[in-house]
C-alpha positions, 0 to 999 in steps of 0.5 A, spaced: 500 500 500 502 506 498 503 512 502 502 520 501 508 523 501 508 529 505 508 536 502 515 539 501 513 546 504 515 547 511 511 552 516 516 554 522 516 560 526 514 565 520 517 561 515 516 559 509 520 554 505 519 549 498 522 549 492 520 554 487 515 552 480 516 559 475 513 560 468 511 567 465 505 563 463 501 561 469 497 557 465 502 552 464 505 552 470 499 549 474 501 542 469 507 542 473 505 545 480 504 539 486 502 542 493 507 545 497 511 548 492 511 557 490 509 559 485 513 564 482 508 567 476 509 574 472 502 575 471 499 582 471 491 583 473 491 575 475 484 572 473 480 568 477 481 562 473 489 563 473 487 563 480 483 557 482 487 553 477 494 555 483 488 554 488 486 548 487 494 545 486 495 547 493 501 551 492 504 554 499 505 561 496 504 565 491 511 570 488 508 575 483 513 579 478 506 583 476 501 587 480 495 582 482 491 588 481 495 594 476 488 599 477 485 598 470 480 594 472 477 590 477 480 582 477 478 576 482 484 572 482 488 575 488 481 574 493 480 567 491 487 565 493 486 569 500 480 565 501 484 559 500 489 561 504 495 562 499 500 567 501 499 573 496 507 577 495 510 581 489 518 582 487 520 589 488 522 589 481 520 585 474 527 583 472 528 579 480 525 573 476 530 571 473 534 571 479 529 564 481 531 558 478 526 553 477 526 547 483 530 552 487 528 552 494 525 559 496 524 561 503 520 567 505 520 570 512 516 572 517 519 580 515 517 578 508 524 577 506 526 572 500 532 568 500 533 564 494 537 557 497 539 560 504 542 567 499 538 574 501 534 576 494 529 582 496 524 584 501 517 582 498 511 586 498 505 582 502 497 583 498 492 582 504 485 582 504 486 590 506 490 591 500 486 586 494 480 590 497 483 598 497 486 596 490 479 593 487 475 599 490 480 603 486 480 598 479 472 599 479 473 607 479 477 606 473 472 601 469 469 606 465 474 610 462 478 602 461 471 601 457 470 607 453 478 606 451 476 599 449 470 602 445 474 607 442 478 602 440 473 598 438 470 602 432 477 605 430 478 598 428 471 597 425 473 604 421 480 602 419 477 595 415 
């Protein structure tokens, strides 16, 4: 009879550690994901379906290079991955990703401080519920010049054919 082999991930004394899982496309990412892992993602506005799909892969945590929510428009993505209880944090700065390796063992302490394999990387920026609230009430005061924008472009295309 075989046995459940146990999560890689280790939560102990504020810290979080498990080996890293990267792709730029979070839609391919999840076919590699197993529970435990961190998901390190560049995805801007992260939809609700990217999200369930790392939800329901039981990553520990999720890295983004992106904003979850830029401010454009109101997206799901970072509520449904709070509502699991995954850990939501961003990099300071795109370029980082390339810092991470694939496999790599991450490790995020109770300051939101990244180490890559022991080494210090770069403080993160932690999304709470609080901030995924205030940054959708702002997305949703954006929405209509994002609609007229995308109506005007709509017709210049309609004109242009």
């Amino acid at each position: 009879m075989a046995t459940a082999r146990a999560a890689p991930t280790k939560r102990t004394l504020g810290r979080l550690t498990g080996p890293a899982r990267i792709d730029r496309r979070t839609k391919n990412l999840t076919a590699r994901l197993r529970a435990g892992d961190i998901a390190v993602i560049d995805h801007a506005d992260l939809d609700a379906l990217a999200a369930r799909s790392l939800a329901d892969a039981r990553v520990a945590a999720v890295v983004n290079a992106q904003p979850y929510i830029t401010g454009r428009y109101p997206n799901r993505g970072p509520a449904v991955l709070l509502a699991e209880r995954i850990p939501l944090y961003s990099l300071p700065d795109p370029a980082l990703l390339l810092q991470v390796g694939e496999g790599q063992r991450l490790t995020i302490d109770e300051g939101d401080f990244l180490y890559v394999e022991d080494a210090p990387l770069c403080a993160l920026t932690r999304w709470s519920e609080r901030t995924v609230s205030e940054a959708t009430i702002a997305a949703r005061s954006n929405l209509g010049g994002e609609l007229a924008r995308f109506a005007r472009n709509t017709l210049q295309y309609l004109d242009s054919d």
